[in-house]
C-alpha positions in Angstrom: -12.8 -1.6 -19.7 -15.1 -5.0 -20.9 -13.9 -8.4 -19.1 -11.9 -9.5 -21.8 -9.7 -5.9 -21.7 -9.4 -6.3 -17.7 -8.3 -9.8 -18.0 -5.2 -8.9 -20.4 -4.8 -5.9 -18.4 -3.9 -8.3 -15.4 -2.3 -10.7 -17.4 -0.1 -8.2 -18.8 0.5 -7.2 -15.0 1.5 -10.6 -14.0 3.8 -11.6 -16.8 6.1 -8.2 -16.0 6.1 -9.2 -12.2 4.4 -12.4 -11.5 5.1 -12.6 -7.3 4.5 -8.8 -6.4 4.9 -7.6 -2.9 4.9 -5.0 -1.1 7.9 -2.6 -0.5 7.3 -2.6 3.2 9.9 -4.7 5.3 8.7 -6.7 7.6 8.9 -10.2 9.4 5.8 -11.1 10.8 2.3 -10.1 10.8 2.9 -8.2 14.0 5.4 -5.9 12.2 3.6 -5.9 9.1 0.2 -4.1 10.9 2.8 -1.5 12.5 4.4 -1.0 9.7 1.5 -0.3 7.6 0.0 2.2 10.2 3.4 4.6 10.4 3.4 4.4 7.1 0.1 6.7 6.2 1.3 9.9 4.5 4.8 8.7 4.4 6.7 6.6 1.5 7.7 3.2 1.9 11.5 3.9 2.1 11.1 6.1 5.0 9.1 3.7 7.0 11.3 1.3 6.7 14.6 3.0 7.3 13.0 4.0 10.8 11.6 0.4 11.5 15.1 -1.5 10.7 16.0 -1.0 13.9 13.0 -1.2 15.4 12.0 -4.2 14.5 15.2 -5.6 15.6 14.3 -5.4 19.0 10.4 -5.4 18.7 8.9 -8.9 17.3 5.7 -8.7 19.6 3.0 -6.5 21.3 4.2 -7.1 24.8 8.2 -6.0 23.6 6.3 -2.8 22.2 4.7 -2.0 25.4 8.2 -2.5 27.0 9.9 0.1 24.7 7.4 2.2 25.7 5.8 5.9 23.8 8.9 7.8 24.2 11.5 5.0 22.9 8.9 4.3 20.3 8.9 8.2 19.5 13.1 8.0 19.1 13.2 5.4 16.6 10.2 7.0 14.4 10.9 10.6 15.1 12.1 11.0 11.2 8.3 9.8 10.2 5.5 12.5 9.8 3.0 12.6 12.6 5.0 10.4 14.3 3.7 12.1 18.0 0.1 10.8 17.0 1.7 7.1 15.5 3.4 6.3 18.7 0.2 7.0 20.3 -1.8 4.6 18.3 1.1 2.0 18.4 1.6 1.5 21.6 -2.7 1.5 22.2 -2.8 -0.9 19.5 -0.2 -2.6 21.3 -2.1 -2.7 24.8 -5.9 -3.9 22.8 -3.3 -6.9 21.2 -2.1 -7.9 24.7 -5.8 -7.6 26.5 -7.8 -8.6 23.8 -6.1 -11.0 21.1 -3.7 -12.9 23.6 -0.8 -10.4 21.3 -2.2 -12.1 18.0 -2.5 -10.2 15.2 -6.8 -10.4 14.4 -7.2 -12.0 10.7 -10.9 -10.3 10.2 -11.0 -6.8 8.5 -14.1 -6.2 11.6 -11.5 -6.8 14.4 -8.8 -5.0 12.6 -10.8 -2.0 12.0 -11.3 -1.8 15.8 -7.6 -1.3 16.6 -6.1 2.3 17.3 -4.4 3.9 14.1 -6.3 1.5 11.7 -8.6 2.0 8.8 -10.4 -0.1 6.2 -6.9 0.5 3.7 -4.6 -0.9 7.0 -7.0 -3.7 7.4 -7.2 -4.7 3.9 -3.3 -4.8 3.5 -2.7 -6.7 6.2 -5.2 -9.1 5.9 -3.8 -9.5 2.2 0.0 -9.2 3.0 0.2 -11.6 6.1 -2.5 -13.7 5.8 -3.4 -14.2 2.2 -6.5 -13.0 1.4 -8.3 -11.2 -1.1 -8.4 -7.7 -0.1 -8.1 -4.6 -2.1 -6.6 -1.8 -0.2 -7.4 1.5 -1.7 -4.6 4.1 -1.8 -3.5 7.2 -3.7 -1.7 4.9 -6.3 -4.8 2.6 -6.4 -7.7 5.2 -6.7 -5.9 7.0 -9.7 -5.2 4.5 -11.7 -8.8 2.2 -11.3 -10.3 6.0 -12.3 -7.5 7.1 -15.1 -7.6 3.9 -16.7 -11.0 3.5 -16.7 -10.7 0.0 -14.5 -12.4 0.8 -11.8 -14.2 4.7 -11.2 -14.8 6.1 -8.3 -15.1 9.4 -6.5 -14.4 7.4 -3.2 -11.6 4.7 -2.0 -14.5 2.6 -1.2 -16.0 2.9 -4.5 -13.0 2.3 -6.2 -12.9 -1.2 -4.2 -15.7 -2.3 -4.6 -15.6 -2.1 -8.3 -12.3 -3.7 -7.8 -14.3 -6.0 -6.0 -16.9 -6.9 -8.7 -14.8 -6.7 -11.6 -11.1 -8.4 -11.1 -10.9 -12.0 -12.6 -10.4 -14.4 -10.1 -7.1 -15.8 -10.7 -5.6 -12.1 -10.5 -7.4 -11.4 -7.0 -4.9 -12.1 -4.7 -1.7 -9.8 -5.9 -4.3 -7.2 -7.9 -3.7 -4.5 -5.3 0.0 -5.0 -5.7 0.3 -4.9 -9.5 -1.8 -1.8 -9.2 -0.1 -0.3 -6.5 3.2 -0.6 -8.5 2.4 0.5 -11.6 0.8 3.9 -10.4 4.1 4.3 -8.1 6.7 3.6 -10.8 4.3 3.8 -14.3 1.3 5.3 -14.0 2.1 8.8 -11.9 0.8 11.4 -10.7 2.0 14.1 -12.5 3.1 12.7 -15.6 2.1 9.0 -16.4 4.6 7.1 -18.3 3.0 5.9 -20.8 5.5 5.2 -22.9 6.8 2.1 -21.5 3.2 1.1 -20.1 2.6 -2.3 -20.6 -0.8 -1.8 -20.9 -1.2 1.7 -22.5 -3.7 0.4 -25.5 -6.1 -0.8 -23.0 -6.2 2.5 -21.0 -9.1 4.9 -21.2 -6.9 7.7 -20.2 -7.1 10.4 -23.1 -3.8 12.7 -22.0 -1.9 9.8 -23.0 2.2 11.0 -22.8 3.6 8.8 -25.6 7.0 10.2 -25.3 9.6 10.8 -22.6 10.1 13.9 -22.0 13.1 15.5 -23.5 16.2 16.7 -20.6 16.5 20.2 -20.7 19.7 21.0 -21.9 21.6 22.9 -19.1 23.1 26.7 -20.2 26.2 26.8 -21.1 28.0 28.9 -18.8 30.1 31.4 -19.9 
């Protein structure tokens, strides 16, 4: 895509859904960062159907200590990999307490350093809680910068930083959103959706699917 395609892309983005955030509930940066780690390999909905009740009774680092692995382990138990989560969880937990007075860390280079958390973590926390501008590589994210021609990579961190370099600066801050979003309801894996894509003549993409596919008509029985 040239500068003037990316900006309309965006701009197309924003006018559809101009506040964009993301489908995790949460109510504090706290939540947000243990939300976003039980989440890997699992879909939003999930996470948040086991959380509701967690987050109820946990608000802060210390309170996750107190619930402990195990009572962790009961309200997350419907998560995959949840064994290895709680684990992480209540380490992250413990570094908070000892290390960042139970703060939440706003650098990417502390975050990084927590138990259970990556670069993609980092970035959506930093970008979710505390406003800045972060790119946070997933699935969604990597095949749509690549299909659409955007931003190509082979890696998630090639992917962001192209992202990086080449997203207009008043689009910067909900980018990952917008993008997110559209590869999880527009642009999917299987078959995009191009036929209500706001931005299908700007895409790159050359297995374009123009039409909806037709409903199979079901046998008559009898």
């Amino acid at each position: 895509m040239t500068k003037d395609q990316i900006f309309e892309f965006f701009s197309r983005l924003a006018e559809s859904n101009p506040a964009p955030e993301t489908e995790l509930e949460y109510g504090n940066p706290y939540q947000l960062l243990v939300a976003v780690t039980l989440s890997a390999q699992a879909t939003d909905v999930g996470v948040n159907k086991a959380t509701r009740a967690l987050f109820a009774q946990v608000q802060r680092p210390q309170q996750m200590l107190d619930l402990g692995e195990d009572g962790l382990k009961d309200h997350i138990k419907t998560i995959g990999l949840y064994n290895s989560k709680a684990k992480n969880v209540i380490a992250m937990a413990r570094l908070l307490v000892d290390e960042h007075d139970g703060e939440v860390p706003e650098t990417r280079e502390a975050l990084v350093t927590l138990p259970g958390v990556g670069r993609k973590t980092a970035n959506v926390v930093l970008n979710c809680a505390f406003g800045q501008e972060t790119f946070a590589v997933d699935t969604h994210i990597f095949r749509v910068g690549n299909r659409t021609g955007l931003a190509k990579g082979k890696t998630p961190e090639a992917v962001e930083a192209k992202l990086e370099k080449r997203v207009p600066g008043p689009f910067r801050l909900h980018a990952h959103h917008w993008l997110i979003l559209h590869g999880r309801y527009v642009c999917k894996a299987r078959t995009p959706e191009c036929w209500h894509c706001d931005v299908v003549d700007l895409c790159s993409f050359r297995k374009k699917v123009l039409e909806a596919p037709k409903a199979r008509k079901s046998k008559e029985s009898g």
